[in-house]
Backbone bond lengths (Angstrom), bond angles and torsions (degrees), N, CA, C in turn:
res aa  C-N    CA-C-N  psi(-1)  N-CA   C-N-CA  omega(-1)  CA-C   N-CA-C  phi
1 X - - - 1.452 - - 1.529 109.12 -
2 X 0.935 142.98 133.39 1.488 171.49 140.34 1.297 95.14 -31.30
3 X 1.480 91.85 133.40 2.058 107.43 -176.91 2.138 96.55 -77.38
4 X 0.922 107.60 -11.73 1.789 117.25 177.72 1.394 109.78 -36.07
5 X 1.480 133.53 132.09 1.478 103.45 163.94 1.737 75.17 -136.28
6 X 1.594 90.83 162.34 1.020 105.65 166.87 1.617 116.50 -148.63
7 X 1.339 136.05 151.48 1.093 145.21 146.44 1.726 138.59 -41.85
8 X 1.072 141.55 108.04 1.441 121.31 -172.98 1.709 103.55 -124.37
9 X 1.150 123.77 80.92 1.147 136.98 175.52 1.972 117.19 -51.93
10 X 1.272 126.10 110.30 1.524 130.33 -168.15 1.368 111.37 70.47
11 X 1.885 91.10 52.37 1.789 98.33 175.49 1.737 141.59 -63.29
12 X 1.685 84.40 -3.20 1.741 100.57 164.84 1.343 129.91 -103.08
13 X 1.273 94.99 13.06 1.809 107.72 158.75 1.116 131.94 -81.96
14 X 1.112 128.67 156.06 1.735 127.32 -176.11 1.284 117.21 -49.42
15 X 1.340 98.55 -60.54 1.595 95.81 177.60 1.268 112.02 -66.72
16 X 1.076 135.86 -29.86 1.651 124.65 177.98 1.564 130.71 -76.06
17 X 1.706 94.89 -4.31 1.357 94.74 -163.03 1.726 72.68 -111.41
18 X 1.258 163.61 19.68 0.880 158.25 134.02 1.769 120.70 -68.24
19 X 1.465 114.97 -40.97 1.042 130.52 -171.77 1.825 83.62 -70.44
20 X 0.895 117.51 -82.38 1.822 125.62 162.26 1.571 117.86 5.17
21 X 1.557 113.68 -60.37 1.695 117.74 -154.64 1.722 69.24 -85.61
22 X 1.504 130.93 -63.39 1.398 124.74 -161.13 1.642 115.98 -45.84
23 X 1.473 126.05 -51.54 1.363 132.00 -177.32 1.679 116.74 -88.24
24 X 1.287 112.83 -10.57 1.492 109.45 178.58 1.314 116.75 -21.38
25 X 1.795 98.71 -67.63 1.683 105.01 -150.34 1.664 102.28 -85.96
26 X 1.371 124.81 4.53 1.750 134.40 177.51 1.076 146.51 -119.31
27 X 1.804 92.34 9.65 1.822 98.22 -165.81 1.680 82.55 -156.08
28 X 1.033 107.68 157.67 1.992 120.66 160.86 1.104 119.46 -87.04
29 X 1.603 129.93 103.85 0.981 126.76 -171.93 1.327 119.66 -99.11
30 X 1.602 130.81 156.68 1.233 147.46 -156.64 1.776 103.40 -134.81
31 X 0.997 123.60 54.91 1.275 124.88 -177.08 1.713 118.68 -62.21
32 X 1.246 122.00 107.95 1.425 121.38 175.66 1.795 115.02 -99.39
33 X 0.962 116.58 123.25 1.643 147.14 153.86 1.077 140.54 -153.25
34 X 1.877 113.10 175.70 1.029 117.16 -151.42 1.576 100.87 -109.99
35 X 1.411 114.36 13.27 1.289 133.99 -179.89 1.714 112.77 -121.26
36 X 1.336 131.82 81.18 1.339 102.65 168.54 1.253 121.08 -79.54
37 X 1.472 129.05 1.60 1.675 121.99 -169.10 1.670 84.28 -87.77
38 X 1.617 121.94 -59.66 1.508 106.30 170.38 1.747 134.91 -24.47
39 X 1.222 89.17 -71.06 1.751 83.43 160.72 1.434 130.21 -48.39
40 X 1.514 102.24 -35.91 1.581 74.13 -173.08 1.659 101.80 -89.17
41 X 1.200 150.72 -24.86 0.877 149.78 143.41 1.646 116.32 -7.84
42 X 1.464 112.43 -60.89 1.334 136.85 165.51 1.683 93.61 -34.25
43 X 1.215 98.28 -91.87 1.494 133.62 -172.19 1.747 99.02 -20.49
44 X 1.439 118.80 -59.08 1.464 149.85 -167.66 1.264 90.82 -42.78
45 X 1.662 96.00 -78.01 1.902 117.19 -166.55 1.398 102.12 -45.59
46 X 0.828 137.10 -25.87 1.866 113.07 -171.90 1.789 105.24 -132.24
47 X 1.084 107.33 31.31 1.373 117.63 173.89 1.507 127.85 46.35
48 X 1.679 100.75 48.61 1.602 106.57 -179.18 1.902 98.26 -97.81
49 X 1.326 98.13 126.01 1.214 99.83 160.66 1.694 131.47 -52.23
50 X 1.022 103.10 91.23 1.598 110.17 168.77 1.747 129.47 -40.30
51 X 1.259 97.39 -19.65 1.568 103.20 178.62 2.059 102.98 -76.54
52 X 1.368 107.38 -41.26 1.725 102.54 175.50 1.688 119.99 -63.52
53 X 1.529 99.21 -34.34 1.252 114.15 -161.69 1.858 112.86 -94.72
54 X 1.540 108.11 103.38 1.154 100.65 -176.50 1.633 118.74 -91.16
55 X 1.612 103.10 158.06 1.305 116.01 -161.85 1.683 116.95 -112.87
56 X 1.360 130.88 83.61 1.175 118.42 -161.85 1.814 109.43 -90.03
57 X 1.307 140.80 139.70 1.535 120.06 -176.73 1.906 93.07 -110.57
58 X 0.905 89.58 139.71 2.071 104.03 162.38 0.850 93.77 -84.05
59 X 1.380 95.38 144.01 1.255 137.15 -162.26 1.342 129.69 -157.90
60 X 1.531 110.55 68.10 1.687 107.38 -150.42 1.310 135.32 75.49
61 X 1.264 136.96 -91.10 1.235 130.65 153.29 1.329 107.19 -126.79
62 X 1.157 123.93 24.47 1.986 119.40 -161.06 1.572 103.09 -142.44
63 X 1.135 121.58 103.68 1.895 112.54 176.49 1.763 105.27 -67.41
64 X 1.306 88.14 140.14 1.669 93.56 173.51 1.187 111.51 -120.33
65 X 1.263 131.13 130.00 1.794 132.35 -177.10 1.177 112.65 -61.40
66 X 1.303 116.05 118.57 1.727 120.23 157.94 0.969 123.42 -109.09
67 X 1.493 127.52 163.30 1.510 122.05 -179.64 1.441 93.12 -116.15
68 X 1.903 118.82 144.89 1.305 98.16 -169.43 1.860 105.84 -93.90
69 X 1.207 98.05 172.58 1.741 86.54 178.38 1.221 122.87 -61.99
């Protein structure tokens, strides 16, 4: 994995969940939504380990870290 991190803000969008399957296994990701069962679902379907890939949900104006199930 690549010391890279990056942010992907409206990680259950098309384009983000593309940017996602492409950078999984090379960058640290910071995934923000308002869905964590989506993501991990996301996450599930194409076999990205969920333990690298963190999941933050909005929440008003403040993201709070979740881990997805």
């Amino acid at each position: 994995m690549s010391g890279q991190k990056v942010a992907l803000l409206g990680a259950t969008s098309h384009v983000a969940k593309n940017l996602v399957a492409g950078m999984a296994s090379t960058h640290q990701l910071s995934l923000f939504a308002r869905s964590t069962e989506k993501v991990a679902a996301f996450l599930s379907s194409q076999g990205i380990n969920e333990g690298t890939t963190e999941v933050l949900v909005l929440e008003g104006d403040k993201p709070t870290r979740k881990v997805p199930p």
